[in-house]
Structure formats: structure tokens, C-alpha cells
C-alpha positions in Angstrom: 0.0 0.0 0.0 3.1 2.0 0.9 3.0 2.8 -3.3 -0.6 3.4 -3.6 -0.1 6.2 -0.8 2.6 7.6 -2.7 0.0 9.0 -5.2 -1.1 11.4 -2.3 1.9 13.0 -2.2 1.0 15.7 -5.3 -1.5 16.9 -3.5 -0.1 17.4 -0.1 -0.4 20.9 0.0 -4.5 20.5 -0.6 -4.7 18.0 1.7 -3.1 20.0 4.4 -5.4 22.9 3.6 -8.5 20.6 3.7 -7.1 19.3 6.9 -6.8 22.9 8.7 -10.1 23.7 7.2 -11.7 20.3 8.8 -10.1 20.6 12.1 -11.4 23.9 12.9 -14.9 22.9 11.1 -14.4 20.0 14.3 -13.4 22.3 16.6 -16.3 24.7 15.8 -19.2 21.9 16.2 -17.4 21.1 19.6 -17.6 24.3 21.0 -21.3 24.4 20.6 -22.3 22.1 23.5 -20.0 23.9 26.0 -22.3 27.3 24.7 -25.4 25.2 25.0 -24.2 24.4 29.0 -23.0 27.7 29.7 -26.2 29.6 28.1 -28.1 26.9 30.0 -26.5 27.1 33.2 -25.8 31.2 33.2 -27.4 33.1 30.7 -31.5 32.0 31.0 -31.5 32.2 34.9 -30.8 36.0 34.5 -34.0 36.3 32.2 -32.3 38.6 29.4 -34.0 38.1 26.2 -31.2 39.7 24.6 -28.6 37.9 25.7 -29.8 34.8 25.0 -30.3 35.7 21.7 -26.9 37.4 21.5 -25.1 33.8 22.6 -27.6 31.9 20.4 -26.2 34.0 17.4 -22.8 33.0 18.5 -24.0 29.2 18.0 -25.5 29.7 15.4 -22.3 31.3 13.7 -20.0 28.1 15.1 -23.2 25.6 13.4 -22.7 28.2 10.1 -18.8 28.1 10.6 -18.5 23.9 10.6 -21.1 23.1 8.2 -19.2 25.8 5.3 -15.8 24.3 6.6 -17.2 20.5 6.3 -18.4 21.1 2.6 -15.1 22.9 1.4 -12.7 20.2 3.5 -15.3 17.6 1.6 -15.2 19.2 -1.7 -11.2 19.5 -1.7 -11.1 15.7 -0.6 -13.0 14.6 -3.0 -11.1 16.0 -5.7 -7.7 14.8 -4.1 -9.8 11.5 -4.3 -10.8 11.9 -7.9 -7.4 13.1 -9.1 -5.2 10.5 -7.6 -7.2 7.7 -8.5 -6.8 9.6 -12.5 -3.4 9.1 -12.0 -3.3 5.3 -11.0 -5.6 4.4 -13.8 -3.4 5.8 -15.8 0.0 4.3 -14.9 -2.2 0.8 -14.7 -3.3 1.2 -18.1 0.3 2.6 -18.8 1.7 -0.7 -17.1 -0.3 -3.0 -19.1 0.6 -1.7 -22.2 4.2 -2.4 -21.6 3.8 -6.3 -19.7 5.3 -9.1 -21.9 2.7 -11.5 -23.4 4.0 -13.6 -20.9 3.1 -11.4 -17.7 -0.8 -10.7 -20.0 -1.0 -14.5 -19.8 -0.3 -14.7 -15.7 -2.6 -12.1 -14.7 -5.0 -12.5 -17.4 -7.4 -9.9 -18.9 -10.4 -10.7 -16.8 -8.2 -9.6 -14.0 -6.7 -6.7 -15.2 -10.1 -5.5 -16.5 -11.2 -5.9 -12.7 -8.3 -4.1 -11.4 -8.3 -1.1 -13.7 -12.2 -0.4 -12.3 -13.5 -1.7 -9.3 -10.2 -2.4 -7.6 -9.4 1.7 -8.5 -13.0 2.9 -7.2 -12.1 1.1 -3.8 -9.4 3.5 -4.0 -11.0 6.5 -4.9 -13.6 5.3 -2.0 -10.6 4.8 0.4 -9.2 8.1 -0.6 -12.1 10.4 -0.1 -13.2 9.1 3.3 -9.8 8.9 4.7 -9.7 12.9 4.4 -13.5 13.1 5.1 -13.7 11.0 8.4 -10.2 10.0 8.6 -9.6 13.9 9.8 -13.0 14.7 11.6 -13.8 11.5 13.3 -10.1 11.2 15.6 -10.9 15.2 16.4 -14.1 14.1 17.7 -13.3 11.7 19.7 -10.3 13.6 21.0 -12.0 16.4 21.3 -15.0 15.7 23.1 -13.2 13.0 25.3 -11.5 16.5 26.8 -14.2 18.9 27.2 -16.2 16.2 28.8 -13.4 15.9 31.4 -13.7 19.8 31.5 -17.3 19.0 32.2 -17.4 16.2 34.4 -14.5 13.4 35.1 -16.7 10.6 36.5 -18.9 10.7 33.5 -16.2 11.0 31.1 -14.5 7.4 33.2 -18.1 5.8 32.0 -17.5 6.7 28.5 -14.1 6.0 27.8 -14.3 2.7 29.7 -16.4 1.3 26.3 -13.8 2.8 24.2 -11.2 -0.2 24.9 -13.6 -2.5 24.0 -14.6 -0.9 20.7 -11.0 -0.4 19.6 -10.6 -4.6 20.4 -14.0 -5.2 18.3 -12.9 -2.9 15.2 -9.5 -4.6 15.0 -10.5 -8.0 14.8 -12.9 -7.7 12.6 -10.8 -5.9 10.2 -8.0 -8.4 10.3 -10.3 -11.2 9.4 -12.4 -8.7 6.8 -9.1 -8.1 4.7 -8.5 -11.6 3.3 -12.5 -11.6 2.9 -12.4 -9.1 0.3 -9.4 -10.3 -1.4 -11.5 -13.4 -2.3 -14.5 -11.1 -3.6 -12.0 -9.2 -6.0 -10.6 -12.4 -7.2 -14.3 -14.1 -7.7 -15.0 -10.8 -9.6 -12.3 -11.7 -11.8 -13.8 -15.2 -12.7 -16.9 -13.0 -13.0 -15.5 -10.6 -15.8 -13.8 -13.6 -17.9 -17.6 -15.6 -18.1 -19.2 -12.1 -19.5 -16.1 -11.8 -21.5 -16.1 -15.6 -22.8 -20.1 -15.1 -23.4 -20.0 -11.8 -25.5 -17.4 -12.7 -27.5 -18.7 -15.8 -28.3 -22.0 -15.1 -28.3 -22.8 -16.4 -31.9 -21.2 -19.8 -31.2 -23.6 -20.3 -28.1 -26.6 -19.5 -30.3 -25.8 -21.3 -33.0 -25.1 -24.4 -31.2 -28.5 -23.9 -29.2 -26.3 -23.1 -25.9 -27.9 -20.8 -24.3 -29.1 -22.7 -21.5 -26.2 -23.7 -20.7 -24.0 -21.2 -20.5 -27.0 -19.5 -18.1 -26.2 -22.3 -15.8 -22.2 -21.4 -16.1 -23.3 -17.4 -15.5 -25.3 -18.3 -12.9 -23.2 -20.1 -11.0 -20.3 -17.6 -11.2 -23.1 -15.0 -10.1 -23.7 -16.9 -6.6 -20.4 -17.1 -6.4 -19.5 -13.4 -6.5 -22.7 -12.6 -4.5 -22.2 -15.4 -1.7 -18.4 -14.2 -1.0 -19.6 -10.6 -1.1 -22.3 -11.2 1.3 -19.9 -13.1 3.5 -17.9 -10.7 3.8 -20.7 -7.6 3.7 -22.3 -9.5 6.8 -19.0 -10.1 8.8 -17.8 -6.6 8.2 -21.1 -4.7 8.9 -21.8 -6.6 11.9 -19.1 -3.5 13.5 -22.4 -0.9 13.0 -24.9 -3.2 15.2 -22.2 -3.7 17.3 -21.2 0.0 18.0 -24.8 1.0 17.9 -25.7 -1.6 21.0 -22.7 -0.4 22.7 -23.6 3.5 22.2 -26.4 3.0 23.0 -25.3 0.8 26.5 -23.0 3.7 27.4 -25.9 6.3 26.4 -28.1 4.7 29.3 -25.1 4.2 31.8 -24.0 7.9 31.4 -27.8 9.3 32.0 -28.0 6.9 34.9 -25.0 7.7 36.9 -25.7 11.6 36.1 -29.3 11.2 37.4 -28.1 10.4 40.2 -25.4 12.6 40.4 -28.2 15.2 39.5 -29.9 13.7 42.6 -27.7 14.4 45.0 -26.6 17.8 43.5 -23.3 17.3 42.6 -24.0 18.1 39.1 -26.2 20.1 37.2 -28.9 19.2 35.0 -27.6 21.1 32.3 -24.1 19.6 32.3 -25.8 16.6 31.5 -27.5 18.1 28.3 -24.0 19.2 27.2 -22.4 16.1 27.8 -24.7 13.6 26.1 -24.4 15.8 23.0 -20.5 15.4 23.7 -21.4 11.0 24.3 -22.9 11.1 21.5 -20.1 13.0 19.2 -17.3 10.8 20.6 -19.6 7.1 20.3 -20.5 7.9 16.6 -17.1 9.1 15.9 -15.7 5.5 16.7 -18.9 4.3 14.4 -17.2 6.1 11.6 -14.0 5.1 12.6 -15.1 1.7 12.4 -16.9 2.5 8.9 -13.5 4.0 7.6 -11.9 0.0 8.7 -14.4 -1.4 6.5 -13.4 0.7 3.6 -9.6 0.2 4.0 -10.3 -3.5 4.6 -12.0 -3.3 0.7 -9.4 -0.7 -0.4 -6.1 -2.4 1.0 -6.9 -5.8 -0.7 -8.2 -3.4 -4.5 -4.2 -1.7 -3.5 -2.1 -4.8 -3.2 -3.7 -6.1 -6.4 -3.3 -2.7 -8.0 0.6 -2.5 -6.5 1.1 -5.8 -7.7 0.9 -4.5 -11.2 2.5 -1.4 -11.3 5.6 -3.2 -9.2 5.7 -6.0 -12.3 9.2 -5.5 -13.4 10.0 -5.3 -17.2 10.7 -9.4 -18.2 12.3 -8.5 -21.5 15.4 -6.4 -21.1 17.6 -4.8 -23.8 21.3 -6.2 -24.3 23.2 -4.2 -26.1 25.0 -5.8 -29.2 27.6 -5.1 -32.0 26.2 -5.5 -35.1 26.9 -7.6 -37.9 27.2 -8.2 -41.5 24.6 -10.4 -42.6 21.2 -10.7 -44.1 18.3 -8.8 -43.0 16.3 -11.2 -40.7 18.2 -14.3 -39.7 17.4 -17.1 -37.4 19.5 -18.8 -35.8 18.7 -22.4 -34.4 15.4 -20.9 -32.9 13.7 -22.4 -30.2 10.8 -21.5 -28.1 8.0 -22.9 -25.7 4.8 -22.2 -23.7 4.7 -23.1 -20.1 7.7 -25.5 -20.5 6.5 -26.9 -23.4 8.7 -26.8 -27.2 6.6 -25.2 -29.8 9.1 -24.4 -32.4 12.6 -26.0 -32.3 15.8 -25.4 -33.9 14.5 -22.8 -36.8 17.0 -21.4 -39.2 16.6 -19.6 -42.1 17.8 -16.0 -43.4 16.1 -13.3 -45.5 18.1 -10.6 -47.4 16.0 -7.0 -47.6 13.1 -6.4 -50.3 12.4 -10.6 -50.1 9.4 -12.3 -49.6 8.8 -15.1 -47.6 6.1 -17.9 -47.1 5.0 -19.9 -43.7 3.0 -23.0 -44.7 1.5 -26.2 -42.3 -1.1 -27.2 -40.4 -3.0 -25.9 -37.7 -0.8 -25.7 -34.6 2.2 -26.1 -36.0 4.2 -23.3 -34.7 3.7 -20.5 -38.0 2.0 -17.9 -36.1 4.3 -18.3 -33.1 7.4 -17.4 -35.4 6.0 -13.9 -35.9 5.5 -13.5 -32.4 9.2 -13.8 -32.0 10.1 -12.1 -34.4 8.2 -9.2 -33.0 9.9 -10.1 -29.7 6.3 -10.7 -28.0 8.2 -13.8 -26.3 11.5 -13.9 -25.8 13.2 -17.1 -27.4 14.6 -20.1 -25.4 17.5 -21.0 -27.4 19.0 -19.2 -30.1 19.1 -15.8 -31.5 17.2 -13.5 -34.3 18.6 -10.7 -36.2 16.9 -7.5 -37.5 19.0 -5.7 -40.1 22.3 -7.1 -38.7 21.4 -6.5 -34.4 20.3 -9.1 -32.3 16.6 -8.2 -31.9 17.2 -7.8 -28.2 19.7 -4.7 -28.7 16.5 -2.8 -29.9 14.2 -0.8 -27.9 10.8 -1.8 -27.9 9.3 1.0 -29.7 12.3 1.2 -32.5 11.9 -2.6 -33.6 8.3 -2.8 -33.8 7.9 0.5 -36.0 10.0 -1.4 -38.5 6.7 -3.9 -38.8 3.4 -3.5 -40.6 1.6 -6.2 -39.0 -1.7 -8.3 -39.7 -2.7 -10.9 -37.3 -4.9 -13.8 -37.7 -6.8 -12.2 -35.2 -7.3 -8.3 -35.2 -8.8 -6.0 -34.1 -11.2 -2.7 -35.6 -11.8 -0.5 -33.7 -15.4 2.0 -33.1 -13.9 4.8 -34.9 -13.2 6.4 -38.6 -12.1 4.4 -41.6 -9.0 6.7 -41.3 -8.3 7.1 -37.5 -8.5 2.5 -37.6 -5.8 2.7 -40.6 -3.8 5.7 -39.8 -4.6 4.2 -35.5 -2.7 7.5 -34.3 0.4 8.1 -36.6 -0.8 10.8 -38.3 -0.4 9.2 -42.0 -1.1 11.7 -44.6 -4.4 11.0 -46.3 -2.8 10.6 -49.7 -0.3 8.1 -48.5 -3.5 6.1 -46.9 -5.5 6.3 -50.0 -2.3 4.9 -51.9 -1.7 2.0 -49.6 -5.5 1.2 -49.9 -5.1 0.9 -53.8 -2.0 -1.6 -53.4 -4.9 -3.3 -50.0 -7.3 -3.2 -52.7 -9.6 -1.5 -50.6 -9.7 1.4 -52.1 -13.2 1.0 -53.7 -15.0 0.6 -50.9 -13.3 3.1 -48.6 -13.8 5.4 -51.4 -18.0 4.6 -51.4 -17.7 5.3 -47.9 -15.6 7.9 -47.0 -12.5 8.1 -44.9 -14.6 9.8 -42.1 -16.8 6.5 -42.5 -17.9 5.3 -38.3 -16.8 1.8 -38.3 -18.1 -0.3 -35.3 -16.7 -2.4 -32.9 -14.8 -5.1 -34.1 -15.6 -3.7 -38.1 -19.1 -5.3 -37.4 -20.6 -3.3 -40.4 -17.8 -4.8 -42.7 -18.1 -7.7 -44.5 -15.3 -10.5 -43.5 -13.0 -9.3 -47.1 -13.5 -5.4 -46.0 -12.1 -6.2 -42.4 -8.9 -7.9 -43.9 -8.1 -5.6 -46.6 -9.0 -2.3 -43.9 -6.2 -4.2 -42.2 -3.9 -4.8 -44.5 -4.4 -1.0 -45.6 -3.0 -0.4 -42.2 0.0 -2.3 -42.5 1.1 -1.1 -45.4 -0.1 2.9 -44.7 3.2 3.3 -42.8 5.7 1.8 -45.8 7.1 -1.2 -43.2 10.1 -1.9 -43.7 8.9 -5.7 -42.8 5.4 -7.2 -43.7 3.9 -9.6 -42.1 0.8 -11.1 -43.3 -0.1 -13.8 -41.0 -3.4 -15.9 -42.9 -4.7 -12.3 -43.5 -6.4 -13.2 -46.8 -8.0 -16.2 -46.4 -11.8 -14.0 -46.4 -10.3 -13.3 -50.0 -11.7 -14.4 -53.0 -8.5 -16.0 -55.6 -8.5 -13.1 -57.9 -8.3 -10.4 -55.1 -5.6 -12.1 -53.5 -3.4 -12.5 -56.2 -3.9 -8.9 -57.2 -3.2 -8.2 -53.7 0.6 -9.9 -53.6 1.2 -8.4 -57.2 0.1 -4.9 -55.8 2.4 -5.8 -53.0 5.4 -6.7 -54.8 4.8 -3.8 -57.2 4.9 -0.9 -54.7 6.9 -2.8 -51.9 9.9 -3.9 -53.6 12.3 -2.9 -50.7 9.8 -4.1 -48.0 10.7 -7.7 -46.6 7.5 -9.5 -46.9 6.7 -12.6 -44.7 3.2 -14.2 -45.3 1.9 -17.2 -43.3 -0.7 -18.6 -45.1 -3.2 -22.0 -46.0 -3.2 -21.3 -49.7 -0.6 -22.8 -51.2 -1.5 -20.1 -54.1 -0.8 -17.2 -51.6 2.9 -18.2 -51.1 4.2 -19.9 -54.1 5.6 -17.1 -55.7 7.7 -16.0 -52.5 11.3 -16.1 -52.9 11.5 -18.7 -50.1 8.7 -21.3 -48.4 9.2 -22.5 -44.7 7.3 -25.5 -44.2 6.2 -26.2 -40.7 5.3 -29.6 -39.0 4.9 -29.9 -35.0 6.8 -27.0 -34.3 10.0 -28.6 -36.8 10.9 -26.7 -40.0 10.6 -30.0 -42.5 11.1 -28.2 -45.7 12.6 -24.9 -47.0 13.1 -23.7 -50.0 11.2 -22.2 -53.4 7.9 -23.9 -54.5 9.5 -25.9 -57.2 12.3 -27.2 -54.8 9.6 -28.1 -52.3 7.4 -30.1 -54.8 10.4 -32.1 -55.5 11.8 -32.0 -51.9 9.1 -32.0 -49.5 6.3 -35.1 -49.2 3.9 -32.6 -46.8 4.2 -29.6 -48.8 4.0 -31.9 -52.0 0.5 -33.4 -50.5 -1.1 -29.8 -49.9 0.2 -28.5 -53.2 -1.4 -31.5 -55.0 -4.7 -31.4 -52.6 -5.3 -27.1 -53.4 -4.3 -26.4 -57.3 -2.9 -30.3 -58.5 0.6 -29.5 -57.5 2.1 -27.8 -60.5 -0.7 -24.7 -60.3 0.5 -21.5 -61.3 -1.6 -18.4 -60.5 
């Protein structure tokens, strides 16, 4: 928590402000008993009209006084609040960007969805009533513990014997709350990744008459999320019944021991009216005190999860290197696994700049995960990969991946312009768009539409061809230095496609080109084919070598266009 706090410290100077302007907003409502007593006790037995209204305007002006201080101290609170919780959305969202696929996978999104919003408005909870009744509750109780000594000691013994008690009760409760919310958050998680899972898939479920089903999945998760949070509402509120029965217990003792005291005429009845306002200040106090443990027990578990992020450190470093003369991507015995596992093993091949090259094989075989680390996404196992003659992990982030205009077998669109999705915030003159469009062949239909065309989410108004050649406009908007296609134009009809890599070759001769594809068609004209087979490069080379050379390649050559096709 010690770095969650730290965001305070901009806005010291406001909170020191807001706490000046609460304490004497405190100190104000505490006067206004003793004036009750002393106007009481003094000023009606003398009969002056007059002056008790003169010393009733001086209440009134404390009441006037505290309740203008308590909304200022409140309003400045709550924009510390709203402020420093900005700040740590930001550098969470910041964070994120910047994990390794690797950290993404060990905290997962549902989590990180969680953390970034109701994790943060614990916080922001936390924050506000830390300034709010962190400040004015302690003054209370201080307070009015000594003006009710000034008022009476033996009365004041009755109250403050309670007070151990309460400070026993509030503490264990919180200790055991903490851990309680902790497993709320984390059920929350699991909460977010079913809605996610369902949305997403939402067509699947339907179409396979689902529905049901995956009801009884949400459902479950739901009772879940509601049980813990119940569990932990029930154990953590039980402190307000609790601090009620005792108020109220020291409420009765205190009138009872000053009746009698009132009996015998050791004290005054209007003592009594000033000190049960003062009981009353100092027992609610430790009811808000307790209240303000609930909410740290909620915020301290939403900060260690938030802390826990930001204090990720970065997993892929950057080792400086000499560099070398050799082609422009090179691998070199390349090897790589998930979770222990080998995906791709010993992978070596070399491309000189302005080449293209081909990724062929079957589902799973390890083509996709090649781009991944080429693009340094993972880092490799064994091995090494060269970019332009440096070891890719001599490159900053930033500089190696703005040699790359990218399309994944999965991307995204996002619910914004035609141009703002392919230009996506490097401010790509419109011309050069509308060019890389023609070589995309999207051109027509951006054109029909209009580069200030609303796109929805996800490119839901495109047609499945439209999304991939939007996004193939997009890597190729920026002139790449490297292209990689990865099965971006299987939505493509034959014709389109192979205008699409004759466009390509055309107008990107000096752009390396690497294209993982299941048309046999879309690669055969590359200046190299890598053929992929459980994670083991079994063949490499140029179509006609391959026919010759490689049985698997040979088999989905002859299966797609009779094994001697030609486009």
C-alpha cells in the first residue's frame, strides 16, 4: 500500500489545507455544547432576552462556521480522491501496455479489467473518506473526550471505559475482513472472464443452441460473486450493530450515573444536556472510525492487487550488441515454448531485404508463433534472431516494432473512422492512406464510404474481405520496412488475393514481406517457403524445390491447385 499512498503526495499541500479547514470545522461543532451548557447554566436564569439571543447567534455562527468548513474540507477531498485515483488508472493502463505477453497470460485480462475499475474505485472510496472521516472522526473523539473531562470526570470514566472494547471489536474484525475481500475481487475476476467468454462468443452459443447452458455457467459464477460478497458484507457490517448496541449501553449508563449525580446535587442538570451531546459526538465518531476500517479493509486488498501490477518488473530487457554483416532477418537455431513446453525448435533460415517469404502447415504447427518472435512478444529459449544485422534484443521496444506493418490472424477494428483505424494515431497523410489502400485493394470501398466512414466495434458493419483488406491497408499505410501477413487473406476471393501480392510486390519492392498462409496459391511465388510440421521446420526452400523436396508440402500442393498450379 506504501506505493498506492505515494500518489497522495502531489497533493499534499491541498490535503493540508483541507485538513486545517476540517479541524477547525471540528473544533467549531465542539464548541457548541460547552455554549449550550454555559447559556443553560448562566445566561436563562438571568431572564435577558437579549442575551440569549446574542449567545444563540454566536451558536448559530459556530453551526454556520463547521457546516461551510465541512463542505469545502469535503469538496477538496474529493477532488484529491478523484485526481489521484486519474493518476493510478493511468499508470495501470500505462503498465499494461508495456507487460510481456507472458506477464498478459499470468494475470490474465479478466483480471486486469477488474483491477483497472472496481479495484481503482475502492481506492478513490478509500481516498475520499480517509480525508473526510479520517480527519474529523479522531478530532471528535479527542476532542469531546476532553471537554467532557472539563465537564465532568466521572462521566467521562463511564465513556471512555467502552472505548477499549470498541478499539478490540474494530480490530479483529478488520484483520479477518481483509483476506475476505481479497476473495470477492478475485471471484470478480472469474466474473468478468464468463461475461467476456459469453460476449465474445455469443454467436457460437446461439448457434449451437447453448444458451441454457451457458445461463447455468453465469449463474453459477453469479452466486459465487454474490455469496463471498455477502460473507464478507455480513462479517464486516456486523461492526455498525455492534457500535450501535454499545452507544447506545453507554448512552443509558451515562444518563444513569448523572441522574443520580443530578440527585444528590453534585451536578447540574444542564451539564448533563451538554455532555450527552458530547457521548454522542465521541460514540458515533468510533462508528465512523469503524466504517473507515471497512473501507480500508475493501481498499487495502483493491491496492495490493493494483501495487502488484504497477511493481511487475519489465521481463524483457535490452542487451546491447555489435552489429553484424549479414542478411536482414536471420534465425538462428530458434527455439521456443509455452509453459515449459517446445513449440518451435531449432529454426533457421535468413532473408536478405526487399524478399518475400512464405509460412506454410497445419494448424498448430508453430507458424503464427514465429512472428510472435520475431516481433519479440516472447523472448526465445534457445538461439538468437537478427533484424537488419542486431540481435533483436539490442532494440528498444518502440524502435523494432515501428519497423513492422503487421496483420494478425486475429485483429482488431476499432469503433472509430475508416481513417483514425488505418492511420490508429500516426498521423499518416491522407494521400499516402488512400495509396496503400489501392495496393490493399480496398480502395473501392473506402472510397463509397468515406474516410470519415464510423466503423463499429470489431468492423461489425464490414463484410469478413473489407475487415482484412481495412487491415492490411494499415500495415502497409506506414511503408514497413517488414510485412507480415499472417493468414490475413483467407476472407479473400482468388482473384483479389493475387492482385493483392502483385500490388504488394509492385509498390513494396524494398519491403521484406513474410506471409503465413493455407493457400498454397498465396505463397508460391515467394522467394523462399518455410514448411512447418509440429513445431519442426521440414522443408525450405522455393515452390518448385519443395514439390520435388518435401512429401507434406507436395500433399497440400497437389490437394489445393494439382501440384504444379500457377496463378
Amino acid at each position: 500500500m506504501k506505493k498506492i499512498f505515494s500518489y497522495l503526495k502531489p497533493y499534499r499541500f491541498r490535503m493540508i489545507v483541507g485538513f486545517l479547514i476540517k479541524v477547525l470545522a471540528t473544533i467549531a461543532e465542539l464548541i457548541i455544547p460547552m455554549l449550550l451548557a454555559y447559556v443553560i447554566n448562566d445566561i436563562v436564569p438571568q431572564q435577558d432576552v437579549k442575551l440569549i439571543l446574542y449567545w444563540g447567534g454566536i451558536m448559530l455562527l459556530f453551526s454556520v462556521l463547521a457546516f461551510l468548513g465541512n463542505v469545502t474540507a469535503n469538496r477538496m477531498a474529493s477532488k484529491v480522491a478523484r485526481n489521484a485515483t486519474e493518476q493510478i488508472r493511468y499508470d495501470l493502463f500505462h503498465k499494461i501496455m508495456y507487460l510481456s505477453s507472458k506477464q498478459l497470460e499470468e494475470l490474465t485480462t479478466p483480471s486486469l479489467i477488474s483491477r483497472a475499475t472496481s479495484d481503482t474505485y475502492n481506492l478513490h472510496q478509500m481516498f475520499g473518506m480517509m480525508q473526510r472521516l479520517g480527519v474529523r472522526a479522531p478530532i471528535m473523539l479527542l476532542g469531546g473526550i476532553m471537554l467532557s473531562f472539563a465537564l465532568d470526570v466521572t462521566l467521562t470514566l463511564v465513556m471512555v471505559a467502552l472505548l477499549p472494547i470498541m478499539t478490540i471489536i474494530v480490530y479483529t474484525i478488520s484483520k479477518k475482513g481483509i483476506p475476505m475481500y481479497t476473495n470477492v475481487q478475485e471471484a470478480n475476476d472469474r466474473f468478468v472472464r464468463q461475461m467476456r467468454e459469453v460476449i465474445t462468443g455469443i454467436r457460437v452459443i446461439k448457434a449451437l443452441s447453448k444458451v441454457s447452458f451457458e445461463k447455468e455457467k453465469f449463474d453459477a459464477i453469479n452466486k459465487e460473486v454474490v455469496t463471498k460478497d455477502q460473507k464478507a458484507g455480513l462479517f464486516m457490517n456486523a461492526l455498525n450493530p455492534i457500535m450501535s448496541l454499545l452507544l447506545n449501553l453507554g448512552l443509558v449508563l451515562i444518563i444513569f450515573v448523572g441522574a443520580y449525580r443530578v440527585n444528590n446535587g453534585t451536578l447540574e442538570a444542564a451539564t448533563i444536556v451538554a455532555f450527552m451531546s458530547y457521548v454522542t459526538m465521541v460514540l458515533n465518531s468510533i462508528l465512523f472510525i469503524s466504517r473507515l476500517f471497512v473501507m480500508y479493509s475493501k481498499a487495502y486488498a483493491s491496492g495490493k492487487r493494483i501495487a502488484n501490477v504497477l511493481e511487475y518488473n519489465e521481463e524483457q530487457c535490452i542487451v546491447p550488441s555489435d552489429e553484424k554483416e549479414m542478411d536482414f532477418i536471420v534465425f538462428d537455431q530458434v527455439s521456443f515454448g509455452y509453459d515449459n513446453e517446445t513449440t518451435v525448435e531449432n529454426i533457421s533460415f535468413s532473408l536478405k531485404k526487399g524478399e518475400t517469404l512464405g509460412i506454410i502447415g497445419a494448424t498448430g504447427s508453430g507458424k503464427s508463433t514465429l512472428i510472435q518472435l520475431l516481433m519479440r512478444f516472447y523472448d526465445i529459449k534457445k538461439g538468437n534472431i537478427f533484424v537488419n544485422g542486431k540481435n533483436i534484443t539490442s532494440y528498444p521496444m518502440n524502435e523494432l516494432r515501428s519497423m513492422f506493418g503487421v496483420v494478425f490472424q486475429n485483429d482488431i477494428i476499432f469503433k472509430d473512422s475508416i481513417y483514425e483505424n488505418i492511420s490508429f494515431g500516426r498521423e499518416i497523410p491522407k494521400e499516402q492512406v488512400i495509396e496503400a489502400a489501392k495496393t490493399a485493394q480496398s480502395y473501392e470501398f473506402i472510397m463509397e464510404r468515406g474516410l470519415d466512414f464510423p466503423l463499429a466495434i470489431k468492423g461489425a458493419n464490414l463484410s469478413g474481405g473489407q475487415k482484412q483488406r481495412l487491415l492490411i491497408t494499415r500495415a502497409l499505410a506506414n511503408n514497413p520496412s517488414i510485412l507480415i501477413l499472417d493468414d490475413s487473406s483467407s476472407a479473400l476471393d482468388y482473384k483479389t488475393d493475387a492482385r493483392l501480392r502483385s500490388e504488394i510486390r509492385k509498390h513494396y519492392k524494398n519491403t521484406t514481406t513474410i506471409m503465413v498462409a493455407q493457400r498454397v496459391s498465396s505463397i508460391m511465388n515467394c522467394n523462399k517457403i518455410i514448411v512447418m510440421d509440429e513445431g519442426k521446420m521440414v522443408g525450405y526452400g522455393t515452390h518448385e524445390e519443395l514439390l520435388k523436396q518435401c512429401e507434406i508440402y507436395r500433399e497440400i500442393s497437389h490437394s489445393q491447385i494439382g501440384g504444379e498450379g500457377n496463378e
